[in-house]
Each structure stands twice: as structure tokens, then as C-alpha cells.
BAKOL-147403 format. One record per residue (C-alpha): residue in one letter; x, y, z. Coordinates in steps of 0.05 Angstrom, whole numbers, padded with zeros to 5 digits, always signed. Layout:
! BAKOL-147403
aXYZ...
This chain:
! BAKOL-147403
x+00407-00239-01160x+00434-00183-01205x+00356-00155-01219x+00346-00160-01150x+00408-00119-01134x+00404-00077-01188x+00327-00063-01155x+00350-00047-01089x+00400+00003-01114x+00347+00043-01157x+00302+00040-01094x+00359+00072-01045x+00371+00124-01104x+00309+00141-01105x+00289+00140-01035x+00356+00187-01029x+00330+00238-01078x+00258+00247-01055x+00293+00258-00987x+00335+00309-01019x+00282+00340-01056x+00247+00341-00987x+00301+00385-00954x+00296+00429-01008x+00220+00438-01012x+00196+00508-01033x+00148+00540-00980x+00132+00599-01019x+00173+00648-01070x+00182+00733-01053x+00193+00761-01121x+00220+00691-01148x+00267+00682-01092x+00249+00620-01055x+00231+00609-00985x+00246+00529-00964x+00197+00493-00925x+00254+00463-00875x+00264+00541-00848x+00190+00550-00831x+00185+00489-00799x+00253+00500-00756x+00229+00578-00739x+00148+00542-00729x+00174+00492-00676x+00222+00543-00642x+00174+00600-00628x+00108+00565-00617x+00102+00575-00546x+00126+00651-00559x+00063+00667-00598x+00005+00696-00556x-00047+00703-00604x-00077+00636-00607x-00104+00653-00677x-00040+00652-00710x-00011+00577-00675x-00041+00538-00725x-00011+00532-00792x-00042+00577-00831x-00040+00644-00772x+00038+00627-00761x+00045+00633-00839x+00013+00702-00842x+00072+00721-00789x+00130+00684-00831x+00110+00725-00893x+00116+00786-00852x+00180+00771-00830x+00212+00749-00895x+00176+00805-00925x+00217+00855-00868x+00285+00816-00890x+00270+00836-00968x+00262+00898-00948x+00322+00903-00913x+00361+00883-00961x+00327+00923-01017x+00353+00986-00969x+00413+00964-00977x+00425+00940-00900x+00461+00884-00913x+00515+00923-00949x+00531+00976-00880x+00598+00957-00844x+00568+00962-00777x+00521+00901-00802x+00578+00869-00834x+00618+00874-00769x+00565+00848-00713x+00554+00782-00763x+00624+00776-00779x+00634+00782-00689x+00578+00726-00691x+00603+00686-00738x+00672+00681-00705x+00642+00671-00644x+00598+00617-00667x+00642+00574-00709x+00690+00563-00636x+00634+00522-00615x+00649+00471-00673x+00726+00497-00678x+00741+00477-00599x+00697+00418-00591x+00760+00367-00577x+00802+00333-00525x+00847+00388-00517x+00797+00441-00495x+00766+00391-00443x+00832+00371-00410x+00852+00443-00394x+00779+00463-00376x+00787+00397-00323x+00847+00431-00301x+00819+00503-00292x+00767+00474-00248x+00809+00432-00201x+00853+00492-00187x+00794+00531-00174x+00774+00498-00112x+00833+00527-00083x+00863+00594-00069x+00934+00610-00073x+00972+00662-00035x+01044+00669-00071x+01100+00719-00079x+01145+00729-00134x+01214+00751-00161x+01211+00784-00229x+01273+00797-00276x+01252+00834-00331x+01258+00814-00399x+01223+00808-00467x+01218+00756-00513x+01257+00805-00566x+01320+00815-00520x+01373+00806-00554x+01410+00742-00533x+01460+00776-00481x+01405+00815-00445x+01369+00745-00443x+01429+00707-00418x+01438+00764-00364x+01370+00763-00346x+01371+00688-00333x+01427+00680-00295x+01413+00734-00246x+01346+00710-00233x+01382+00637-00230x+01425+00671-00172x+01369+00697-00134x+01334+00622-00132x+01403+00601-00103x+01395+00650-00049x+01325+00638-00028x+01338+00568-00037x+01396+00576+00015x+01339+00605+00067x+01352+00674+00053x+01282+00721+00068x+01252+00714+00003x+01217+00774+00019x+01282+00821+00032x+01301+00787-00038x+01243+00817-00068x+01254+00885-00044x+01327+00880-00064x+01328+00847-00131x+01262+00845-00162x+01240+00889-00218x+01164+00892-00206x+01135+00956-00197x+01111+00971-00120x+01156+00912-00099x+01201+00951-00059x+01137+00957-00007x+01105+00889-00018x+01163+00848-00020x+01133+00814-00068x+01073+00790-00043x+00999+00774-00090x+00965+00765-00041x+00917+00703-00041x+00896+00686-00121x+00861+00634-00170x+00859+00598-00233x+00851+00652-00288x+00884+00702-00243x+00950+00702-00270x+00983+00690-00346x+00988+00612-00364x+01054+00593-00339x+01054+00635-00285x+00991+00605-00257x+01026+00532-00269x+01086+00540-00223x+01037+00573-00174x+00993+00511-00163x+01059+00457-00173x+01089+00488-00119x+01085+00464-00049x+01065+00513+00012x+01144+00537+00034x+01180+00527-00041x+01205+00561-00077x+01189+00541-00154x+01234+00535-00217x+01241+00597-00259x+01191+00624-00301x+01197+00650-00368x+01131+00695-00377x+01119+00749-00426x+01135+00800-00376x+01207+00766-00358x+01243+00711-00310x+01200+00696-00240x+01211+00651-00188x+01154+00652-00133x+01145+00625-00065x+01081+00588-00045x+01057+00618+00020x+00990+00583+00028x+00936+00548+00006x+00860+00557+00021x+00800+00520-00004x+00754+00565-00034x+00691+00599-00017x+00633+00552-00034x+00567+00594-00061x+00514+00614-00013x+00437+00633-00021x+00415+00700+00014x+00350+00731+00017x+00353+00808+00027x+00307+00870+00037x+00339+00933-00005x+00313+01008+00012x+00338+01045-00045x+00379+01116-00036x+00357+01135-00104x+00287+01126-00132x+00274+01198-00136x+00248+01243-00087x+00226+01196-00028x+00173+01207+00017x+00211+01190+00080x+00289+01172+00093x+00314+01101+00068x+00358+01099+00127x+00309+01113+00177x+00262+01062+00135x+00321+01008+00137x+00334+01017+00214x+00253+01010+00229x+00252+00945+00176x+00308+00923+00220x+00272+00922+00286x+00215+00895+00263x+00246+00832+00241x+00279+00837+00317x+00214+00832+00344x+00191+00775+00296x+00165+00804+00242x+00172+00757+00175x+00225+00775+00128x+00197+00748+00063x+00127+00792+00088x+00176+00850+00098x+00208+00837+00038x+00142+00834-00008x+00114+00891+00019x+00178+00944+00030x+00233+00923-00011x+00255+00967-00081x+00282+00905-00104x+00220+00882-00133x+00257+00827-00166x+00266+00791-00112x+00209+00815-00072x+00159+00777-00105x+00202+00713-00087x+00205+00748-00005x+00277+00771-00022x+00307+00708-00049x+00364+00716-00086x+00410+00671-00134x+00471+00640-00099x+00531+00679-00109x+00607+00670-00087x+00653+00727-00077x+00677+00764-00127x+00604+00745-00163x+00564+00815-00144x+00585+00890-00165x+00584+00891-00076x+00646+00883-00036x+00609+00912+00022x+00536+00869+00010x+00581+00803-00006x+00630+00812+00060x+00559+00825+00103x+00534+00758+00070x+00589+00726+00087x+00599+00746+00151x+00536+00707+00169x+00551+00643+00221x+00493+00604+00210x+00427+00595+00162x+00382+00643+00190x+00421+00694+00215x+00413+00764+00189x+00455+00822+00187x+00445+00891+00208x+00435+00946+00156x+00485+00950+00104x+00506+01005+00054x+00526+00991-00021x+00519+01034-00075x+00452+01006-00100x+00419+01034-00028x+00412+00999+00045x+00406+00919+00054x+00384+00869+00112x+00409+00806+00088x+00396+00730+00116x+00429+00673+00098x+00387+00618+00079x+00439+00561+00051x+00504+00545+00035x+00514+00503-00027x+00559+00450-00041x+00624+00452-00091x+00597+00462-00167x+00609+00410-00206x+00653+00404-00273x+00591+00390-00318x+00547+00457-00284x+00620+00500-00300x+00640+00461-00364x+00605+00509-00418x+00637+00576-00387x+00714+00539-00369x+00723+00521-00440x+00698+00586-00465x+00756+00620-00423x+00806+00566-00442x+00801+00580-00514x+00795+00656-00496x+00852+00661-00451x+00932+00656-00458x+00912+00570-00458x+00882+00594-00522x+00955+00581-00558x+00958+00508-00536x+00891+00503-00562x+00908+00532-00628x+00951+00495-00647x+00914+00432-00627x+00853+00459-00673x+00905+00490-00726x+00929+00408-00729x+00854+00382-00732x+00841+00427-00795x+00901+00413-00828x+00884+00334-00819x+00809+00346-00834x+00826+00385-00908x+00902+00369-00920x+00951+00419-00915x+01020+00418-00958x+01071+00465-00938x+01105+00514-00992x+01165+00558-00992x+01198+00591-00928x+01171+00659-00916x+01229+00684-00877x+01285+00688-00925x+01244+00730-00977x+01208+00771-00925x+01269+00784-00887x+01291+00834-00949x+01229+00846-00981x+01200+00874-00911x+01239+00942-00891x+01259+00960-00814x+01191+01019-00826x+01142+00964-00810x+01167+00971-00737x+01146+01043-00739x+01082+01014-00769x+01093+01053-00829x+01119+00992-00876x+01086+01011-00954x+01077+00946-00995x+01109+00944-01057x+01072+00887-01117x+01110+00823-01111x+01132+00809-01179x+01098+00745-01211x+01172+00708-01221x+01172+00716-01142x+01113+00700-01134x+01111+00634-01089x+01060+00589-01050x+01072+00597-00975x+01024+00534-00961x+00955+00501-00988x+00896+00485-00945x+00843+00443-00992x+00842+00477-01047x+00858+00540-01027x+00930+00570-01035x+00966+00617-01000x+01019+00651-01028x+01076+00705-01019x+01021+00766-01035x+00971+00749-00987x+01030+00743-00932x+01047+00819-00952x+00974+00846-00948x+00966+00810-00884x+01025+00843-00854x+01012+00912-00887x+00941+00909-00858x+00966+00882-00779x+01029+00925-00775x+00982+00982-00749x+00947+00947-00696x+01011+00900-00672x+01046+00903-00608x+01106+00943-00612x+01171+00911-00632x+01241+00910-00627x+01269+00861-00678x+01231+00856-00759x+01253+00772-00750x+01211+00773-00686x+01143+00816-00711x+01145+00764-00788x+01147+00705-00741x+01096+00722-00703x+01057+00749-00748x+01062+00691-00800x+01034+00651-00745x+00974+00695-00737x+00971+00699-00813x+00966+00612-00822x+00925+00603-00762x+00862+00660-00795x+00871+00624-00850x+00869+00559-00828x+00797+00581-00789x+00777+00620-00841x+00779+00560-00885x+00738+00522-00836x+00685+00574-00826x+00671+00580-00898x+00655+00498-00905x+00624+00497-00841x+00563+00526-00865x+00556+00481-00918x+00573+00423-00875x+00540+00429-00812x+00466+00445-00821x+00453+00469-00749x+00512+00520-00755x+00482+00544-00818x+00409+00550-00789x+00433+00585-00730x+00480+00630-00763x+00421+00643-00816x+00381+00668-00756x+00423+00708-00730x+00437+00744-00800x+00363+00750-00802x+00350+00781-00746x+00408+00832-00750x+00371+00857-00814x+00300+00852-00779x+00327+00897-00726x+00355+00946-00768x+00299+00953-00813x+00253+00964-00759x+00304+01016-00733x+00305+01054-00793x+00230+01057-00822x+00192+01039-00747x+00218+01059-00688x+00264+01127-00699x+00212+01150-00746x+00168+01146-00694x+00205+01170-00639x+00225+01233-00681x+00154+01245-00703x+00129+01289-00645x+00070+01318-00691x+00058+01253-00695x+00053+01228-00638x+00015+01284-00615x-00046+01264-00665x-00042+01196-00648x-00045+01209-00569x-00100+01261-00586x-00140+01203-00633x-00128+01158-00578x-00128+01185-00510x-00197+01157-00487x-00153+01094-00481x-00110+01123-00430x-00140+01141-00363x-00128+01142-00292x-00169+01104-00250x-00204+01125-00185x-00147+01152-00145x-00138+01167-00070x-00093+01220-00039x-00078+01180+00028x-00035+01162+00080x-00018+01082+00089x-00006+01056+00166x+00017+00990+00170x+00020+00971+00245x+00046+00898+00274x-00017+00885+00318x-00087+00897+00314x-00095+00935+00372x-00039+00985+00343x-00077+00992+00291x-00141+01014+00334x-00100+01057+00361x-00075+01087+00297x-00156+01100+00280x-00162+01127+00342x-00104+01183+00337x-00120+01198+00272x-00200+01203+00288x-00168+01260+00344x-00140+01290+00299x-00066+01270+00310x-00015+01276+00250x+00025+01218+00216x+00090+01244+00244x+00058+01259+00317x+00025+01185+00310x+00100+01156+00286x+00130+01191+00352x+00086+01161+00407x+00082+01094+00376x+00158+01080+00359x+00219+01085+00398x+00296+01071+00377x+00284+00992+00401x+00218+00979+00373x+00186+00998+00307x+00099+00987+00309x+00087+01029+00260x+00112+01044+00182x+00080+01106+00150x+00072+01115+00074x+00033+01174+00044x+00016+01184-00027x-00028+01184-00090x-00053+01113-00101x-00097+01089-00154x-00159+01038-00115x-00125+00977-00145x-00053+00997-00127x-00015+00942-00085x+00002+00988-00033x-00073+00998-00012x-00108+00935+00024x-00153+00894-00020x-00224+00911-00014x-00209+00980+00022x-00271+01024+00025x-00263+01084-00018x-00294+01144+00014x-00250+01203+00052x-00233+01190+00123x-00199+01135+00164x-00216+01071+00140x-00232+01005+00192x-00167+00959+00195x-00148+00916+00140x-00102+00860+00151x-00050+00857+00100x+00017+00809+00094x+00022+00794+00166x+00007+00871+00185x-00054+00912+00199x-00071+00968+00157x-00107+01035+00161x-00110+01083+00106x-00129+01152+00125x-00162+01178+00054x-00154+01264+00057x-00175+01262-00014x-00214+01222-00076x-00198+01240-00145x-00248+01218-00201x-00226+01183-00267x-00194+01228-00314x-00153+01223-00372x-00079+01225-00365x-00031+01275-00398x+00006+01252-00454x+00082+01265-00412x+00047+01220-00355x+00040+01165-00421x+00089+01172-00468x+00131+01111-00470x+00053+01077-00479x+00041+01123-00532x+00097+01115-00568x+00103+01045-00570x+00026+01035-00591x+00042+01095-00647x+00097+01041-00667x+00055+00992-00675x+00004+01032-00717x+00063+01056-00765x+00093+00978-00767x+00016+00954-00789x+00012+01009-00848x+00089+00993-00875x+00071+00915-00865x+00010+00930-00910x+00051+00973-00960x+00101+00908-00963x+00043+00863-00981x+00034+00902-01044x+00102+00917-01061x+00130+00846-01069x+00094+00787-01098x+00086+00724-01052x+00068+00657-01077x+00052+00602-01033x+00063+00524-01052x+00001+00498-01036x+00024+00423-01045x+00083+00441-01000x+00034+00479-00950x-00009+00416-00943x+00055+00364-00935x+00078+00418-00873x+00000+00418-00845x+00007+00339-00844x+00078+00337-00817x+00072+00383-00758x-00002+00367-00741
């Protein structure tokens, strides 16, 4: 039994190892620095469907790509890239933001993110008392302060007009005309505490005081409303600013307008007329929205405005240019699950972010142990001088016979120096204070708690291999942008020689097709549109044509002149090319002459008419020659024993 045991446990051992070894197989080597066979696979699997040559989806084409993209991250870092403080900055940004993912993942987070999104089903309309005072006030001030606010609640508790109150006593700014009033407001709206006597009051009360930041409140509930539920629109947009316009987007909304009056389809409408091209392919459908949700008071109040699925508004102004809007649904209630994701993000992000912390300050302290040291107040209290409230506090070295741990998370301690840098650091970018007791407390809290995450963050990557992939992508492709930046894309865009020789080496690639000077008419019947051939055939202008066949009720006819390439979408398909008025094509529920004044041959276009094209394929031509000089620069070795294991794996 003891062989056989003894067997087993050599077996598991060695099954263990080979899986280690596994994890830790070498793809390939860059100058002796190795590559690991687990990171192509990860970045193979992940961007697959993102490469478009087919040549380079199989093994051996996505490897060619790899090298050049771990060639580009050597590079970087040869430059020196990794070293700049604006790189340093962005991953440190990431890194922070990242590690809240696996810092906030617990009960806590949840339960208030639940809460958030009950009270958001509801709006509250509340006003409020305020009795200024700040968490610094000395004890009398904060006595005072209570007790006249305390008074107040007596009063509007006795049924005096909590309004007149307001006006009287409170110390809001502007409260002297509002009487105190908020108006109608939601979860998120207002500071923590605040927002909890807001929704625990019932419609009439008044609450219990308040202790907020700002001072003592009591509020009155005035009302509650359930709120908006989202709602799908499609819409038709004229634009007031796409340069200068061949006729005016008002009049063009107003005709739009009365064509849909007599019938006409909107998503047709939409597909053929509308700047929003966005939604024009989808016949002006956009994504459902609530108020509050679009940079639009005026195209969200329109929407709204609409009674019943179908309906559709006039013309309406915003700043992006005129609208017709029709509303096509309106959605149910979102559920916690389809809201969970962005609720805890602005728990942990908001003032609930202090409950949090110290939930997730507890959780690390359990996870690593944590052993408190010495108080920091007593030494700080006479060591720190009244000039760090003046933010101009000069640390003086802490003796070593003074020196003392403050507390130890893991292995890592903490100790009366690294208090004093912290603070000498902070006191600069603090909120003012009155008291030194109050700014060391506070700011001994801050310093534990980045500490305490810090910690965290720096065995998270060795603990949580997703985190560490992720955050290893991210790193990488920091460095791939800014090595591009530097030797690819400002070198090009500064190198207007350059460019010149490369539009000049190339420009046979770059031509304009068979183009038409014309004038589109799009009429809503076919017999409008005979009649269109007709006026034109007599000789009649476009705005002599647009006269006769349109009045204030009734648009027939939309008019759109131009130079047009044959294949442009504005032209029918199949249209005839020869000068003249063409027969009538019908086109997206219209009928469509083109009158054709003028044909222009094929003919190379200008350089300014293709510049962003040049540039970009100039780019490209500079990024293939610096991809080459890479090659030979560093030396890359490929495992072919690891190679073949990945070929067999993936296949």
C-alpha cells in the first residue's frame, strides 16, 4: 500500500510540473528575452475574427503578425517609452481602474447597487432647510448649529409653512426665492445621506436632521413620481451645418414633413434624406433613450411629447440641426442585472464609496493580516506644525529612536516616515482646513486605505492570471501606440516632401470616376415625374419646376443639384449616362429624373481632394520599411517543438 501511495504521489508531482512547465512554455526568444506560448495563444484566440487577410489565420501567418508586434514593444522600450510619465500615468489610471473590478467584487457593493436601483424607479420632489456647518466647527459652533436647526423641525413639525421657514432661517444660497424647493430629483442626485432621508421620508414629512458635509438639513417630501421608462424613436435629421448647402435645411425639413403627411414612408425618407447616416441605413432607428440620456432637452421633450407609437412630431430644432421624430415603442422598466455593471461602478465611485472602503479595507486586512502599531496622533500632533494648513508644512527626517511602525499589512510595514512623506506629498492637493487634528485624521485614513490597495494591486498580478493578462495588454498596447506615434504616424504627417513623392509615385491609384454635373428630382408619383421631364424638356428651371409643383400643404417634389460620381447613391441605379433629362427611375418609394447639364471624364484627383488617403497609405509604406529594419535589428528565435505543440492545440 505504501509503493502504491508513494506511486500516486510521484505521478500527481509530476503531472503538476509538466503542467507547470506547460504554462511557462517558450514561444520564441527577442534578443534572449522570452516570449511564452500561453500569451500567443490568449492574443491568437482573441483577435482571430479581427484578422482580414485570410493568409495570416492559420498558425504560421498569425505568427508573422505576433513577431511584429513584440518586435514594436522592444522597440518601444529600447526608446525608452516605458520610462515617460505620461506612459507611467495612463497605466498607473488603468491599473487603478482595473484592480476595482477584483477590489469591489463583494456583498457590500451589491447591496447598495440593489438600493440605487430601487430608488431609481422613482423621482423625488423635496425641499430643504440647511444650517451651515463643517465638520471642523469647533464644538460650540456645532452645538449652535444643531440646536437651531433642531428648533426649526419643531416649527415645521407644529404646521408652520415650511416654505416661509426656508426663506427665513435657511442658509442655502438662492433660498430666499425658492423657499427651499429641489425641485423633483433621483438616486445619485444628491450626497449619500442626503439622498437617504429623501427616499425614507413619506410625501407631507418632514424628516430627521441631517448631518451632511455642507451642514444640518431637515427636508420635506413633497412628492413622488415613478420614473420615465425608456422609449425607442426613429427620426429624420437635416443638418444646419454640413457646409455650404445647396438649399435651406428648414425649408428641406418642412417639405420632409409634408410628405410624410401625405403618406410618404419615413424609414424611405429617412434612407434617402437624412444627415444622420447612422441611423439612416437602419430608416432612422435609434437606441432607446430616457431623459436626461441625449445632449437634447428640446429633441428628448419632442420625443416625449409623443401620445402614442406612431405618432410623429413636427419639425424640431436642437443644436445638431432640424428633426421629425416618431415614436415607435416604449420599453419596460430595466432590470437590476441590464444596470448592475454601471450601479456598482457609481457606488464605489460616489460618496457610498466610504462604506465600501471600509468594507474592502476589512476584506484585505482579513485576506493578508494586518497588526496594528503605534498611535500616529500623539507624535504627529507635535511633530506636524500649524504650516501644513497653509500647505506649506517642510518635513523634517524622523530620527531612527522615533522611528515607529504605524501598522503591518503581510509583510509589508508601515511606519512613522512613510506617514510624513504621505502627508508632505497630499498637503498640496487637500481640501482646506481649519483644525491640524482634523486634516492628520483624515489624512491617515487616506494614507492606510492606499496602502491597504496598494498592497492588493501588487499581489493581484501575481495571483489572478486574468488580471495580469489583461493588465499586460493594456501595458502593451500603450507602448504600441506610442511607438507608432513617434516613428509612424507624426513622421509622416510632418513629412510634406514626402508625402508629395509618394502621392506623385502613386497617384494613378487615385482617380475620379465618371462624374455628372446634374440636377436630382425625386417626385412622389409617376406621373409627377412625367411631368418633371416634361418642364424640364421646355426648358423650365429647377426652381420654376419646384414653384408650380409644391405648395405650403403639399410637397411632390425634392430638388437636389450637384456633382455626382455614376455610382453615387444619390443617382438611381442603372441611370443612363449621357447629357439631358433622363426617363424616370423609381427609387425608394419615389420616382426619379436626373437632368444631366454636364459629363466629366475620369481624371485623376488632386492630392488636397486625397490627402487623408494619401497619408494613411504613406503610413503604411513607412510602417512596412521600419517593420523590415526591426527584423534585422533584433534576433528572433522560434521554438519549433513549442510551435508544433500550439499547431496541435488550437487546430
Amino acid at each position: 500500500m505504501k509503493n502504491i501511495l508513494s506511486v500516486f504521489i510521484l505521478v500527481l508531482l509530476s503531472a503538476t510540473t509538466v503542467f507547470s512547465q506547460n504554462k511557462k512554455e517558450i514561444l520564441m526568444t527577442i534578443d534572449g528575452k522570452p516570449v511564452y506560448a500561453k500569451e500567443f495563444k490568449r492574443v491568437y484566440n482573441k483577435n482571430l475574427d479581427l484578422v482580414q487577410d485570410e493568409s495570416q489565420k492559420d498558425i504560421d501567418g498569425y505568427l508573422e503578425l505576433f513577431i511584429d508586434y513584440k518586435l514594436k514593444i522592444a522597440e518601444a522600450e529600447a526608446q525608452d517609452l516605458d520610462k515617460e510619465n505620461s506612459y507611467k500615468n495612463e497605466l498607473s489610471k488603468y491599473r487603478d481602474q482595473l484592480s476595482r473590478n477584483y477590489l469591489f467584487e463583494d456583498k457590500v457593493t451589491e447591496e447598495l447597487a440593489k438600493e440605487a436601483y430601487e430608488r431609481g424607479k422613482e423621482d423625488v420632489d423635496a425641499s430643504h432647510i440647511l444650517i451651515r456647518v463643517d465638520y471642523e466647527s469647533v464644538p460650540q459652533d456645532t452645538l449652535a448649529a444643531y440646536n437651531k436647526i433642531k428648533s426649526i423641525r419643531e416649527k415645521a413639525l407644529k404646521g408652520d409653512d415650511f416654505a416661509q421657514l426656508a426663506k427665513t432661517y435657511s442658509e442655502e444660497p438662492g433660498a430666499k426665492e425658492s423657499g427651499g424647493n429641489l425641485g423633483y430629483f433621483s438616486v445619485f442626485n444628491m450626497v449619500y445621506p442626503f439622498e437617504n432621508a429623501a427616499y425614507n421620508t413619506k410625501v407631507g414629512e418632514i424628516s430627521k436632521i441631517i448631518r451632511t458635509s455642507f451642514g444640518y438639513h431637515i427636508l420635506k417630501v413633497n412628492d413622488r413620481r415613478e420614473k420615465l421608462p425608456k422609449i425607442a424613436v426613429s427620426h429624420i435629421m437635416i443638418s444646419d451645418k454640413k457646409g455650404a448647402r445647396t438649399f435651406d435645411p428648414e425649408e428641406r425639413i418642412n417639405e420632409l414633413y409634408t410628405m410624410l403627411k401625405q403618406g410618404e414612408s419615413f424609414e424611405s425618407l429617412a434612407k434617402q434624406f437624412s444627415d444622420d447616416k447612422n441611423s439612416a441605413v437602419k430608416g432612422g432607428k435609434l437606441n432607446p433613450f430616457t431623459k436626461g440620456d441625449l445632449r437634447a432637452t428640446e429633441f428628448e421633450d419632442a420625443a416625449y411629447n409623443l401620445k402614442n407609437v406612431g405618432d410623429i412630431s413636427k419639425p424640431v430644432k436642437t443644436t445638431f440641426g432640424w428633426h421629425i421624430i416618431r415614436l415607435d415603442e416604449r420599453l419596460p422598466v430595466e432590470t437590476f442585472d441590464s444596470q448592475k455593471e454601471s450601479l456598482e461602478k457609481r457606488v464605489t465611485e460616489g460618496d457610498r464609496s466610504k462604506i465600501v472602503t471600509n468594507a474592502i479595507n476589512n476584506k484585505i486586512k482579513e485576506k493578508y493580516g494586518f497588526k496594528k502599531g503605534e498611535s500616529f496622533l500623539p507624535y504627529f500632533d507635535t511633530y506636524v506644525t500649524d504650516d501644513v494648513l497653509k500647505r506649506k508644512w517642510t518635513m523634517s527626517p524622523i530620527p531612527n529612536n522615533e522611528e515607529k511602525t504605524l501598522f503591518t499589512i503581510g509583510d509589508k510595514k508601515l511606519g512613522y516616515t512613510d506617514f510624513a512623506n504621505f502627508i508632505a506629498a497630499r498637503q498640496k492637493t487637500t481640501r482646506p482646513y481649519k483644525q491640524k487634528e482634523a486634516f492628520l485624521v483624515d489624512l491617515y485614513d487616506e494614507f492606510e486605505t492606499e496602502n491597504l490597495k496598494e498592497y492588493f494591486k501588487e499581489h493581484l498580478e501575481d495571483e489572478n492570471e486574468d488580471y495580469a493578462a489583461i493588465l499586460s495588454e493594456y501595458r502593451d498596447g500603450l507602448l504600441i501606440f506610442d511607438v507608432m506615434n513617434k516613428n509612424i504616424w507624426q513622421k509622416a504627417k510632418n513629412d510634406s516632401v514626402g508625402i508629395q513623392e509618394y502621392y506623385n509615385k502613386t497617384k494613378q491609384d487615385y482617380q475620379w470616376k465618371q462624374r455628372v454635373d446634374a440636377e436630382i428630382y425625386s417626385a412622389t408619383s409617376e406621373m409627377l415625374a412625367q411631368q418633371i421631364q416634361k418642364m424640364l424638356n421646355e426648358g423650365k428651371t429647377a426652381e420654376e419646376i419646384k414653384t408650380a409643383l409644391n405648395t405650403e400643404e403639399k410637397v411632390n417634389v425634392l430638388i437636389t443639384p450637384g456633382l455626382f460620381e455614376v455610382e453615387q447613391h444619390e443617382l438611381p441605379a442603372g441611370l443612363e449616362i449621357k447629357e439631358g433629362v433622363s426617363k424616370v427611375y423609381p427609387s425608394n418609394d419615389s420616382f426619379v429624373v436626373v437632368n444631366v447639364k454636364a459629363i466629366m471624364a475620369p481624371s485623376e484627383k488632386s492630392l488636397d481632394d486625397v490627402k487623408g488617403k494619401v497619408l494613411s497609405s504613406y503610413q503604411n509604406d513607412i510602417e512596412a520599411r521600419w517593420i523590415k529594419d526591426l527584423r534585422s535589428k533584433y534576433k528572433v528565435e522560434v521554438d519549433k517543438k513549442t510551435l508544433k505543440h500550439l499547431k496541435k492545440e488550437l487546430k
